[in-house]
N, C-alpha and C positions, 0 to 999 in steps of 0.2 A: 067299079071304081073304089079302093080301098083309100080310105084314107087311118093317118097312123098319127096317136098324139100321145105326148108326154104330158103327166100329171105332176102336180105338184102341190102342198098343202095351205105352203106361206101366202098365198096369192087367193084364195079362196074365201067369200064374200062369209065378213062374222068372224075368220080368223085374225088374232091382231098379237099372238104369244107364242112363243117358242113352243115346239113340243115337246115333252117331256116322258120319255117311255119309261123313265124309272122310278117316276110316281107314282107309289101303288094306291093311294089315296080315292076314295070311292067319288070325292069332288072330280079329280081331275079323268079315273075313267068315264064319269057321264060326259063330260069335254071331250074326252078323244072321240065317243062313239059320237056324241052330235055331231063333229067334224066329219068325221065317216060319211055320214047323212047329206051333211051340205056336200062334199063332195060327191057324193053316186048323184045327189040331185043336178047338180053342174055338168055332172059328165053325160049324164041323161037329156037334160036341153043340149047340148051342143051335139049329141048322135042326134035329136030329132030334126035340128037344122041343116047338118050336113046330108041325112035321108031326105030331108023334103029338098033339099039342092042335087040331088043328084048321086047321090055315094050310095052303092051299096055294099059296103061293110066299111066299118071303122072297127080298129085294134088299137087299143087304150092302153101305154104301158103307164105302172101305179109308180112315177118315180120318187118317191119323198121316204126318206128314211128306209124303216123294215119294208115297204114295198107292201105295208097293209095298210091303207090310208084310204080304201074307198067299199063301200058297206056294199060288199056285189050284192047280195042276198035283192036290193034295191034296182038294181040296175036292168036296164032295156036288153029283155034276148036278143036282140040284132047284132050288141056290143060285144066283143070280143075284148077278155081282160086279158095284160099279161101281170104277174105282180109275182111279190116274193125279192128274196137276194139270196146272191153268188150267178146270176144267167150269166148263160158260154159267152154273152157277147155284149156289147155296148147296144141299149137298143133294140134286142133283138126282134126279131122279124122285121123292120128297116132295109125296104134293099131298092130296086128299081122297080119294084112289082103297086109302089103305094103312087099316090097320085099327088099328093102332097102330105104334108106335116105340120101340126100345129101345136101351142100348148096350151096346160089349162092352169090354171091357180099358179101363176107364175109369177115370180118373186120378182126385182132386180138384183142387179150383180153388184159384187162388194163396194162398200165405198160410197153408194146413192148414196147422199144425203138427203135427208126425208123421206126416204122411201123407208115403207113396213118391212120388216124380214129383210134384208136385203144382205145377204151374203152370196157368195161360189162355193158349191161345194159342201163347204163346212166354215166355221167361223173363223177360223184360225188362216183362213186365205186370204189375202189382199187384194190378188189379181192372178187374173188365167188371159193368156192373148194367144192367138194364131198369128204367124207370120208380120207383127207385130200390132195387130187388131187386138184390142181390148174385147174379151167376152164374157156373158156372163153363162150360166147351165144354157139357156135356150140357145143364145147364139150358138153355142158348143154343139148342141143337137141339129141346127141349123146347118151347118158346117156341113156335119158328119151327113146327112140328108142329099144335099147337096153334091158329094161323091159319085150317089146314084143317079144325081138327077131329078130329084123330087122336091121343089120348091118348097119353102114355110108360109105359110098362107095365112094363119089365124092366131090369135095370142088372146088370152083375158087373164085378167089378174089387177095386179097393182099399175096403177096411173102410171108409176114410174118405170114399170116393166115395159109397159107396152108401148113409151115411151122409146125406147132402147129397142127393141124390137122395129120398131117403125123407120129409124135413124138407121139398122143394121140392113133390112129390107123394104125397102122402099114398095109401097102398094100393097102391104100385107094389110091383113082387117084386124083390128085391134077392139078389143071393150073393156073400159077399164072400170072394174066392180068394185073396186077402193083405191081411196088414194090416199098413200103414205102424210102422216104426218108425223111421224117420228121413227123410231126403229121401231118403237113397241107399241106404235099408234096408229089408226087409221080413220078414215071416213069412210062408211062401207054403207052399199046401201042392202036392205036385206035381202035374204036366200031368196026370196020369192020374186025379187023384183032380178035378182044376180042370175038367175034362171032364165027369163026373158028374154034379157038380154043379152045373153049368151046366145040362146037359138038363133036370136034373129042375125046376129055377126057371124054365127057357125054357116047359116046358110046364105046370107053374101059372101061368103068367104069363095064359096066352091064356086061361085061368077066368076072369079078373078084366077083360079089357077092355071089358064093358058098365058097370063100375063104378068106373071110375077116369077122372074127368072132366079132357078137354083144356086144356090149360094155357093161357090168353086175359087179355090185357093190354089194357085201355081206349087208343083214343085220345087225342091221339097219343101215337107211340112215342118215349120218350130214352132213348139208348142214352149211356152214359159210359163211356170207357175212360183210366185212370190206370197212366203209366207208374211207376216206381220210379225212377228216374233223367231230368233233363232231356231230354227228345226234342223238343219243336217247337219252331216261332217264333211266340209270336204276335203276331207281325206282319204274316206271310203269309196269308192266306188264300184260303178254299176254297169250292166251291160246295156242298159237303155236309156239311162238318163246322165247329161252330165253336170255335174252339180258345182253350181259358179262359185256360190257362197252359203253362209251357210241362210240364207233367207231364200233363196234361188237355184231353180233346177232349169233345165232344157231339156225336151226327147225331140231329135230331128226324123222323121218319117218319109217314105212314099208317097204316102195319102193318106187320107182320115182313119181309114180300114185300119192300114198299117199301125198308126200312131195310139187308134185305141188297145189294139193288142200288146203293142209297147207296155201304154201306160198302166194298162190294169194285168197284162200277164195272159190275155183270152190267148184260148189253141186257135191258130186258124183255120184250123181245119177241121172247125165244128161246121154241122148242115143240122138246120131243121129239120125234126121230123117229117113235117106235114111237106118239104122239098121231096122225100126219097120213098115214104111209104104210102101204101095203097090197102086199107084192109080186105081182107078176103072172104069176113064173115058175113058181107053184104053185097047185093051186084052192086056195079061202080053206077051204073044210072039211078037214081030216085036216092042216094045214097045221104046223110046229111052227116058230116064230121065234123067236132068239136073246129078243127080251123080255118072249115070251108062258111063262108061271108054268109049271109042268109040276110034277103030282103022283107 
C-alpha cells in the first residue's frame, strides 16, 4: 500500500519566516539547515504512522522551493524521496498505483488572514480556483490525485491550512502543529511534540482511506489564476492560456493530467523509469531497486 505526500516548509513546527536562498549569511544557513532537520524529523514521524497503519511504502515528494528542503542524510530507509526541480511531470510518480495522498508542513492558500506563510504558489498570487473552487497548493495536489482516484487523507501544518483542507475534504485527518497568528507569526508547539503528533494523525489517517472519497471535477477543467499586481498583456497570446486581463489568465483542459501539462509545458509522453525497466544485473527475485517500497 503506497502512500504519496507532498512536503512543504511554511507549515512546519518552529518555522514562522520566509525562506531565503539568497542569504549567504552564516546566521541564516544554521536556519536553513535546522529546518532541514525539523522537516526529515516530520517526515520521519508521519512514515512511522503510516507503517504502523498499514502502508508499505511511502514516496515523499520535497515540494517547497529548490526541492532541497529535507536533510535525507536523516531520514527513514523505508521512505522514498523524490526532490530536486524541472521533474517531467506535476507530482510525479502520482498515478492510480498510490492508495492515497497527503500533505506535510502545509501553508494555507493566499489571502488567510492570520494564517503563517500563507500564499499559492508564490507571493505575487492572489487566487488559484478549479472550476470556480477556490484552491490553495494542497487542494491543487488534491485535485490532481483525485484524477486517479486516490483520495487526500492527511494534512499537518498551520491551523489554518488544515482548516481548509477539512472544509475541501470532508473526513480527512488533520494536526495542526501551529497556528497562524499573523503572516509572520505563529504559535508552534515544538519539533518534539510536532513529531508525535504527526505519527499519531499519520496512522489514523490510513483507518479512513476507504472512506474519504477522491476529489473529481467534471469536464472540462478551468483553471484561473489572479495576480495582485498587473502581470500580462493581453495583447500577447498563448497557445494555452487565455489571458482575460492583465491580473487574469484561464487554461481550460480535459483533466487535471491534461491542464498540468498546459500549465507548466510537461511532454506527455514522459513514463517513469521504474514503469518500463527491469535491470538485468540482478535476477528479478530477491532483487531490491531504488523504487521498489521496502517494509
Amino acid at each position: 500500500m503506497r502512500m504519496y505526500v507532498v512536503t512543504d516548509l511554511e507549515g512546519v513546527a518552529g518555522v514562522y519566516q520566509w525562506e531565503n536562498r539568497d542569504d549567504t549569511s552564516l546566521e541564516n544557513h544554521e536556519r536553513r539547515c535546522r529546518q532541514r532537520r525539523w522537516s526529515a524529523a516530520e517526515v520521519n514521524a508521519m512514515g512511522e504512522g503510516f507503517f504502523a497503519g498499514g502502508a508499505t511504502e511511502a514516496w515523499v515528494y520535497d515540494g517547497h522551493g529548490a526541492g532541497y528542503t529535507i536533510d535525507i542524510g536523516l531520514v527513514d530507509p523505508r521512505i522514498r524521496i523524490l526532490h530536486g526541480r524541472g521533474a517531467p511531470s506535476y507530482c510525479t510518480g502520482l498515478d492510480e498505483n498510490c492508495a492515497a495522498i497527503g500533505s506535510l508542513g502545509t501553508h494555507a492558500m493566499a489571502g488567510t488572514q492570520w494564517a503563517n506563510l500563507a500564499h499559492t504558489m508564490g507571493t505575487s498570487i492572489r487566487r488559484y480556483s478549479l472550476n470556480g473552487i477556490d484552491v490553495g497548493e494542497t487542494g491543487y495536489q488534491a485535485f490532481l490525485a483525485g484524477h486517479f482516484g486516490v483520495p487526500f487523507v492527511f494534512c499537518a501544518g498551520d491551523a489554518y491550512a488544515c482548516r481548509e483542507m477539512e472544509e475541501l475534504v470532508p473526513g480527512c485527518i488533520t494536526v495542526a502543529v501551529k497556528e497562524g497568528i499573523g503572516l509572520m507569526a505563529a504559535r508552534t508547539v515544538p519539533p518534539t511534540r510536532s513529531c508525535e503528533m504527526i505519527r499519531e494523525a499519520a496512522e489514523e489517517a490510513m483507518k479512513h482511506i476507504d472512506e474519504i472519497e477522491p476529489l473529481k471535477l467534471e469536464p472540462p477543467i478551468v483553471f484561473r489564476c489572479e495576480y495582485y499586481e498587473p502581470t500580462l498583456d493581453p495583447e500577447k497570446t498563448s497557445p494555452n492560456k487565455h489571458i482575460i486581463d492583465s491580473h487574469t489568465f484561464e487554461i481550460e483542459a480535459e483533466n487535471m493530467v491534461d491542464f498540468m501539462n498546459k500549465m507548466y509545458g510537461f511532454d506527455p509522453s514522459y513514463v517513469p523509469i521504474w514503469e518500463t525497466y527491469t535491470p538485468v544485473s540482478m535476477p528479478r527475485e530477491g532483487r531490491s531497486c531504488p523504487w521498489e517500497g521496502q517494509s
